[in-house]
C-alpha positions as CSV (number, residue, x, y, z in Angstrom):
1,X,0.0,0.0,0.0
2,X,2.9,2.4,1.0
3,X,4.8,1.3,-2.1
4,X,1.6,1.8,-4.5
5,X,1.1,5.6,-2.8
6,X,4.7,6.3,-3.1
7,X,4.9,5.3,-6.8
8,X,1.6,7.4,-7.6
9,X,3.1,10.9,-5.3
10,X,6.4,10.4,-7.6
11,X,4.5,10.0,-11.0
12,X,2.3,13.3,-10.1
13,X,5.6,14.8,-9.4
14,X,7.5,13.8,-12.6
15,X,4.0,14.9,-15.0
16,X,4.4,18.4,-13.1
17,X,8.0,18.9,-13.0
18,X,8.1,17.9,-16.9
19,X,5.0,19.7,-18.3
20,X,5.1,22.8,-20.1
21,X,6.2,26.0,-18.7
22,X,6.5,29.3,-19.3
23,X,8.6,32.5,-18.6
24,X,6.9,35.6,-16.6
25,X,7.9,37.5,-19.6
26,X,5.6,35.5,-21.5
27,X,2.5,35.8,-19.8
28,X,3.5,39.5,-19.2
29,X,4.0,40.5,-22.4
30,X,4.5,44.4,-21.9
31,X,6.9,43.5,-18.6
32,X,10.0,43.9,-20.4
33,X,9.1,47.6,-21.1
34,X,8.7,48.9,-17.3
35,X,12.2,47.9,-15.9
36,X,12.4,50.4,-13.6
37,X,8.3,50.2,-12.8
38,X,7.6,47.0,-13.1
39,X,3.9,46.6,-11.3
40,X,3.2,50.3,-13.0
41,X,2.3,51.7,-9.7
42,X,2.4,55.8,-9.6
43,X,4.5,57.1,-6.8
44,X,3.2,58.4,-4.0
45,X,3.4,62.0,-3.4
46,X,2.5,63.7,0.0
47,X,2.0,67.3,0.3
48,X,2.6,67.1,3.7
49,X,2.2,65.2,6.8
50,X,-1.3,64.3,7.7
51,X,-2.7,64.2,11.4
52,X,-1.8,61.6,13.7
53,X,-4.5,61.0,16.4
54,X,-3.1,61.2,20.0
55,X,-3.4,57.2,21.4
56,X,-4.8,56.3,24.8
57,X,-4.5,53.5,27.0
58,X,-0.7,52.5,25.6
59,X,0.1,50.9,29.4
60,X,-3.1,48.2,29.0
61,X,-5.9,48.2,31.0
62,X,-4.8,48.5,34.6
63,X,-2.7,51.8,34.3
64,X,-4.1,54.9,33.7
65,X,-5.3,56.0,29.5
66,X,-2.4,58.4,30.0
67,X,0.5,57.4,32.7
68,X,2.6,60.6,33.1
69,X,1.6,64.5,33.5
70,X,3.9,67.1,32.8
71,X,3.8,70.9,32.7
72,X,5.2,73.2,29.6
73,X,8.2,74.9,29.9
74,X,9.2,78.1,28.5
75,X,9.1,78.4,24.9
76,X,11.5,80.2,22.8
77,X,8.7,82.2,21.1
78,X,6.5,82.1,24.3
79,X,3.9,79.8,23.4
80,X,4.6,76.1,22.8
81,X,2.9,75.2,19.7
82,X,0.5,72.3,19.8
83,X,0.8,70.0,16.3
84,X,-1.7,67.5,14.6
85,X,1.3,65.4,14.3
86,X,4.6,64.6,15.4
87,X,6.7,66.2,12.8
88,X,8.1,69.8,12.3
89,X,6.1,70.5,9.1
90,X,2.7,69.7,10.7
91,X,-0.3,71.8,11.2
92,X,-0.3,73.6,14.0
93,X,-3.8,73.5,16.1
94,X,-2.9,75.4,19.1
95,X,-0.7,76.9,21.5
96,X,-0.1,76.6,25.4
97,X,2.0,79.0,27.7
98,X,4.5,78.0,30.4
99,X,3.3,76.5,32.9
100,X,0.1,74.9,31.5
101,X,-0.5,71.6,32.8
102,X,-0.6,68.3,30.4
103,X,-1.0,64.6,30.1
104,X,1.3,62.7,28.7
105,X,-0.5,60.0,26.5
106,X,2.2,59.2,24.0
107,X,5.9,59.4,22.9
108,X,6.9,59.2,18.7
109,X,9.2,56.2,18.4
110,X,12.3,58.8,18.4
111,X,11.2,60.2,22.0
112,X,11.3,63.6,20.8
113,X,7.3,64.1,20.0
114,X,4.8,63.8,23.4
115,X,1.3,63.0,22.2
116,X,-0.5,65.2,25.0
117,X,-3.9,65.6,26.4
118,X,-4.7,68.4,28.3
119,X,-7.4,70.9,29.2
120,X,-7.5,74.7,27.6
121,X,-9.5,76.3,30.3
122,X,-6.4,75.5,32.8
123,X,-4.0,77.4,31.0
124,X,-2.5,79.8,33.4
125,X,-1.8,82.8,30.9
126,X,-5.8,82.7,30.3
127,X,-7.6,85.7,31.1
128,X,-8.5,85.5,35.1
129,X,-12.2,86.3,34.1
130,X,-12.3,83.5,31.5
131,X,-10.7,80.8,33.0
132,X,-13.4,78.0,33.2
133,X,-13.8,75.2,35.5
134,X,-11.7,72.3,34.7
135,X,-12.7,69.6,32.7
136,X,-12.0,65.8,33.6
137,X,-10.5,64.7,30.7
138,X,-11.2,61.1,31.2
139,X,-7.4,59.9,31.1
140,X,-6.9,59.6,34.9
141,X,-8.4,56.1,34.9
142,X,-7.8,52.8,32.7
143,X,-9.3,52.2,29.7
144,X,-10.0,48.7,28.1
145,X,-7.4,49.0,25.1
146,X,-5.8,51.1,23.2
147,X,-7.3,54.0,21.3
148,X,-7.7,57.5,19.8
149,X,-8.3,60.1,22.3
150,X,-11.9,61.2,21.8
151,X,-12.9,63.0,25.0
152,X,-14.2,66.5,26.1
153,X,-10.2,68.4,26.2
154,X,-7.9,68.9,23.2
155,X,-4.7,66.9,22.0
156,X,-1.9,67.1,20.1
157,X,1.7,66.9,19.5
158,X,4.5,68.4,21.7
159,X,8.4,68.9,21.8
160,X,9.7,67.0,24.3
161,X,12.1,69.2,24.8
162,X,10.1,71.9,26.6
163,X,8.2,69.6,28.7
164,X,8.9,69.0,32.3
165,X,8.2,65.6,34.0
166,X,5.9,66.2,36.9
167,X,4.2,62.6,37.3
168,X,4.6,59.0,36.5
């Protein structure tokens, strides 16, 4: 029986490996003519860099959505600019002042870009008439996996460099 299956698994074999092929080139026939684009795929051109959403949670589901809070620094141009993503050319959404507290939801893979969460009615430099009450921004507390922040304060992108560790 073993002999029999053996010699019918080596003939299936040999009618395969001696059957008629053919070259990619044939079946392709235009192939020849795109060396340096082969698959004839356009290249992709970005006008710039597009949001990245600020992610929660990043420590699983029995640390806080965001594990660290940190306070601005001063700014060479006074403000520190808040960007939709974690690069230099980004758009930039906001701006916060020295001393304006944040949480710190997020680091780019570099270190150099904090993806923050924080709350704009606790800015310091605002007006002292309208400064509102604060706002829970629901990162203090675990969530169940990782997400985009979608709660009732702002987020962006920082410098890391003008950020001071005050928690976690």
């Amino acid at each position: 029986m073993n002999n029999t299956l053996l010699a019918v698994s080596l003939l299936c074999l040999a009618t395969i490996g001696c059957s008629d092929s053919s070259k990619v080139s044939e079946d392709l026939p235009e192939s020849s003519a795109y060396l340096d684009n082969p698959t004839g795929r356009s290249e992709r051109v970005e006008t710039g860099p597009s949001a990245k959403p600020v992610r929660i949670g990043e420590g699983g589901p029995r640390f806080d959505a965001c594990q660290s809070t940190g306070e601005v620094g001063r700014h060479v141009s006074g403000s520190l600019p808040v960007l939709s993503a974690p690069f230099d050319a980004a758009e930039k959404i906001d701006s916060l002042s020295a001393g304006q507290t944040i949480h710190i939801c997020t680091r780019s893979i570099d270190q150099q870009w904090l993806g923050i969460v924080y709350d704009k009615a606790a800015d310091p430099a605002a007006a002292e008439g309208d400064a509102g009450t604060a706002v829970d921004c629901g990162v203090s507390s675990p969530v169940r996996a990782k997400r985009n922040y979608d709660g009732p304060c702002k987020s962006g992108w920082v410098e890391s460099t003008y950020v001071v560790l005050v928690a976690g």
